[in-house]
Structures are given as structure tokens and as C-alpha cells.
C-alpha positions as CSV (number, residue, x, y, z in Angstrom):
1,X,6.5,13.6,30.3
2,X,9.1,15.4,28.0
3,X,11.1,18.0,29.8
4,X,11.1,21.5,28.3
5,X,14.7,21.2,28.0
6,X,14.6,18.4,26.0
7,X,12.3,19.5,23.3
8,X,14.5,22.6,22.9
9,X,17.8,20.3,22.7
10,X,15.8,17.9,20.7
11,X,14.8,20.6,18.5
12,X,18.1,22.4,17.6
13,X,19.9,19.2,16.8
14,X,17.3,18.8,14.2
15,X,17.2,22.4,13.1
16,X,21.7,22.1,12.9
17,X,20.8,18.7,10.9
18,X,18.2,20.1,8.8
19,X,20.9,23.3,8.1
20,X,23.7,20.7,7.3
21,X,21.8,18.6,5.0
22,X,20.4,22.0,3.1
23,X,24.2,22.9,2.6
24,X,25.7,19.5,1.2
25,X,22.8,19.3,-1.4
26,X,23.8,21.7,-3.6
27,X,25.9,24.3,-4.6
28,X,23.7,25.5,-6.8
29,X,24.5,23.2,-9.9
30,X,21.0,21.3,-10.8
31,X,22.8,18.5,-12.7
32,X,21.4,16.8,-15.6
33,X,18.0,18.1,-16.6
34,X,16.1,14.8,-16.7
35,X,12.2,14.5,-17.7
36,X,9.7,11.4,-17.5
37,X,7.5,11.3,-20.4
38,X,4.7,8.3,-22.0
39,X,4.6,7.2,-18.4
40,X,1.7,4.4,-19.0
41,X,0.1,2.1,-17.0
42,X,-0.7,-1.6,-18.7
43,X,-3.0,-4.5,-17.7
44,X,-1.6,-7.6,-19.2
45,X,-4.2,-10.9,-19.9
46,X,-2.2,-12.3,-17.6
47,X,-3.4,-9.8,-15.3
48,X,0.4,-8.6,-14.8
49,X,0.1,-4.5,-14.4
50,X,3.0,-2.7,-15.9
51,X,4.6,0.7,-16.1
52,X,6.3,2.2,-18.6
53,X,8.0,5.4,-19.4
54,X,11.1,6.9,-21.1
55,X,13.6,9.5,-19.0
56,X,14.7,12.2,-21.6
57,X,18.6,13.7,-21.0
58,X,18.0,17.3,-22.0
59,X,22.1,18.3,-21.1
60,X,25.3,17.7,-22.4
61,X,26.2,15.3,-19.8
62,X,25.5,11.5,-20.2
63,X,23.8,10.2,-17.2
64,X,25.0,6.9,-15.5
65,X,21.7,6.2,-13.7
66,X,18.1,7.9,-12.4
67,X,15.6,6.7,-10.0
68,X,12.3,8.0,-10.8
69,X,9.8,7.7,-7.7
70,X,6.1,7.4,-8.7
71,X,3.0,7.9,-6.8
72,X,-0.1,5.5,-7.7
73,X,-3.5,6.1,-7.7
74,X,-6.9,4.2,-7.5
75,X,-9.9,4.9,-9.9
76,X,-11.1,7.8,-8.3
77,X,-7.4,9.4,-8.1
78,X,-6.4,9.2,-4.7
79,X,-3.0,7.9,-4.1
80,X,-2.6,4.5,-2.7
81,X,0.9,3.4,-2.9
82,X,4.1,4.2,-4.2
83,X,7.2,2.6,-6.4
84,X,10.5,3.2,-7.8
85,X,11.8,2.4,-11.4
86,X,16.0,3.0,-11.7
87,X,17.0,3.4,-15.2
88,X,20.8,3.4,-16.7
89,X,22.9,4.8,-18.9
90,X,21.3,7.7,-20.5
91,X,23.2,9.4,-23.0
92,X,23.6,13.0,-23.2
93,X,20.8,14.7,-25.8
94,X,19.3,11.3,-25.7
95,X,16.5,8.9,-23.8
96,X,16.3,5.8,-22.1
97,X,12.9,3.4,-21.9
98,X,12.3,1.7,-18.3
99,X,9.5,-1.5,-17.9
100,X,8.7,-2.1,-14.0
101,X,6.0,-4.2,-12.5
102,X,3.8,-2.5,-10.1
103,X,3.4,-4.5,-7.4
104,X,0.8,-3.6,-4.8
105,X,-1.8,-5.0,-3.4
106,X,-4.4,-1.9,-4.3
107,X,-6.2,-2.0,-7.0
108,X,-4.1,0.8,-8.9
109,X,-5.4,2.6,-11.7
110,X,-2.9,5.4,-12.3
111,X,0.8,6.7,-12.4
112,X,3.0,10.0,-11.6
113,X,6.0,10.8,-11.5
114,X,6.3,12.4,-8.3
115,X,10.9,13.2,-8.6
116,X,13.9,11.9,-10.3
117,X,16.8,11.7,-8.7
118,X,20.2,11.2,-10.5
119,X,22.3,8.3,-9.1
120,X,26.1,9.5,-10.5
């Protein structure tokens, strides 16, 4: 059994960690304004599933890399797994395709983008 004492020590260490973590994030500069859009899903004959998508650069500021996490979903839209896609070099006012195989063993039959994260 836990003692008392250690749930509370447990528990401000992760509330001082949680604090510190809030604080380095930002400063209140969001960055590049990055959007996904024509994310789609494809079934080759080959039986190959793969997604693709372009990540639009709505700033001034040329982006060196994203990594856009996406959530998957079966046929009746619940999700199943999860994959990443990094794209490069996307130029300021400009776009950038990405092509990534989906490799999971469900049988997924949808895609979201769930964040993008720039990787400067």
C-alpha cells in the first residue's frame, strides 16, 4: 500500500513538471501556421493502402520540417490505430505533398489529422 505521503510527494513533482513543461512551450509565439488538406486514403491492386495529403505554409517563414500525427479509423469510424507522416522543406506561402504507407494490421478505412507539429 502507497503511503499518503507519497501520493502527495508523488503528486507535486508531477504538478512542478506539468508547470515547467507549460512554461518552456511557449511564449506565446504559435509558429508557422501549418494546415493538412486532400488527406486521402488509397487501396492499391496490390493491396498496398496509402495516405496522402499536402501541408500548406500559410506564414512568412519557410518551414524546415512537420510531423503530422494521424488517427485511423475502421468502417464504422472508430479509431483503431495511429501513424505519423514527417514532411520537409516547406516554403513560406507555399505547400508540400507527403505519400506514407499505413501499416497496421486493422483493417483501416479512414484518416485524420489529429496535430502537426513543426520540427525547426
Amino acid at each position: 500500500m502507497i503511503s499518503q505521503q507519497y501520493r502527495t510527494s508523488a503528486l507535486v513533482i508531477l504538478v512542478f513538471f506539468v508547470a515547467l513543461t507549460v512554461a518552456a512551450c511557449g511564449t506565446g509565439d504559435k509558429g508557422p501556421a501549418l494546415r493538412v488538406e486532400t488527406i486521402e486514403l488509397k487501396l492499391h491492386p496490390s493491396g498496398a493502402r496509402i495516405l496522402t495529403g499536402t501541408v500548406f505554409n500559410d506564414s512568412d517563414t519557410a518551414v524546415g520540417g512537420a510531423q503530422i500525427q494521424i488517427t485511423l479509423f475502421d468502417d464504422k469510424n472508430r479509431r483503431v490505430d495511429g501513424m505519423y507522416a514527417v514532411v520537409r522543406e516547406i516554403p513560406a506561402h507555399g505547400s508540400a505533398d507527403f505519400r506514407e504507407p499505413v501499416q497496421s494490421d486493422f483493417d483501416v478505412q479512414a484518416a485524420r489529422v489529429r496535430s502537426v507539429v513543426v520540427l525547426n
